[in-house]
C-alpha angles and dihedrals in degrees: 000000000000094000096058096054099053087046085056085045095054093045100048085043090051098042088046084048091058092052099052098057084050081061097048099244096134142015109065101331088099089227112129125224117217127214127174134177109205113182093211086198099230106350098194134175118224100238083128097235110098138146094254132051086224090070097046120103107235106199106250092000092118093186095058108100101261132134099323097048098057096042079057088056093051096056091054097055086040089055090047103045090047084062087071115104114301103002094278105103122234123311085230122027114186103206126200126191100029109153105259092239100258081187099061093159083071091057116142097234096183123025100201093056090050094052096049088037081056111030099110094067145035145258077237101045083041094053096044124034098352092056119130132158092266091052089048094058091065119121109250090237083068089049084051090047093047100049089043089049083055097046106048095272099117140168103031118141121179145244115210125210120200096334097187143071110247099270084222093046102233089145150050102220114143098159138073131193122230138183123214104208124185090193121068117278111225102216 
């Protein structure tokens, strides 16, 4: 499994690679191309469903990682990243630990679409008194777009590894790696 992984990884670094000197982001153009890897240490949603009873919201339990919680957890990785040259954040960010979605019907099928549906407002306004069930179902890497969007970091679009739990349930995974790219992915 592992393999496999690392050989994803190589290809997706080696064909971003390729766009980004398309782009002119290395070689002799000066310009430098940033990559970070950020472990974010158990990125949930707060859909409420999740492999393990720490990242379920448990109604007036304030300490239960809900919606505050996670906002909590979005700042963090927005204050690091903002640490990055120039106050812009990487180009590529490799994530771990980010929660597999065990609410795929809530999916975010097209970026682009999310962020304008959802430009008057915030990931904070939307996690506290703008929070609805629908709300609730998005991926966690959303809830990370949309707060870096808010806060400057703009332009990022995923890459998703396994995204689901094994249907026959072989496995605890209950995490899934994914990569923000501000250059175009290449599938």
């Amino acid at each position: 499994m592992a393999r496999i992984f690392f050989r994803s990884f190589l290809v997706l670094v080696l064909l971003t690679t390729a766009k980004a000197e398309e782009a002119g982001l290395s070689g002799s153009s000066g310009k430098e191309l940033v990559v970070l890897t950020y472990n974010v240490e158990n990125l949930f949603d707060v859909d409420r469903v999740a492999k393990f009873d720490d990242y379920v919201e448990i109604p007036d339990d304030p300490n239960s990682y809900g919606p505050l919680k996670l906002l909590g957890k979005l700042r963090g990785i927005g204050k690091v990243l903002q640490a990055i040259p120039g106050g812009q954040g990487p180009e590529i960010l490799l994530l771990n630990e980010i929660e597999i979605d065990f609410t795929p019907e809530s999916k975010v099928e097209n970026y682009d679409e999310f962020l304008t549906k959802h430009a008057g407002t915030t990931a904070e306004k939307m996690l506290t008194t703008e929070l609805t069930d629908e709300l609730r179902g998005l991926p966690a890497e959303a809830w990370l777009i949309k707060h870096l969007e808010d806060i400057g970091l703009k332009g990022y679009r995923p890459a998703v590894g396994r995204d689901y739990p094994d249907p026959a349930g072989r496995d605890n995974i209950a995490q899934k790696n994914v990569v923000l790219s501000r250059l175009q992915i290449l599938s």
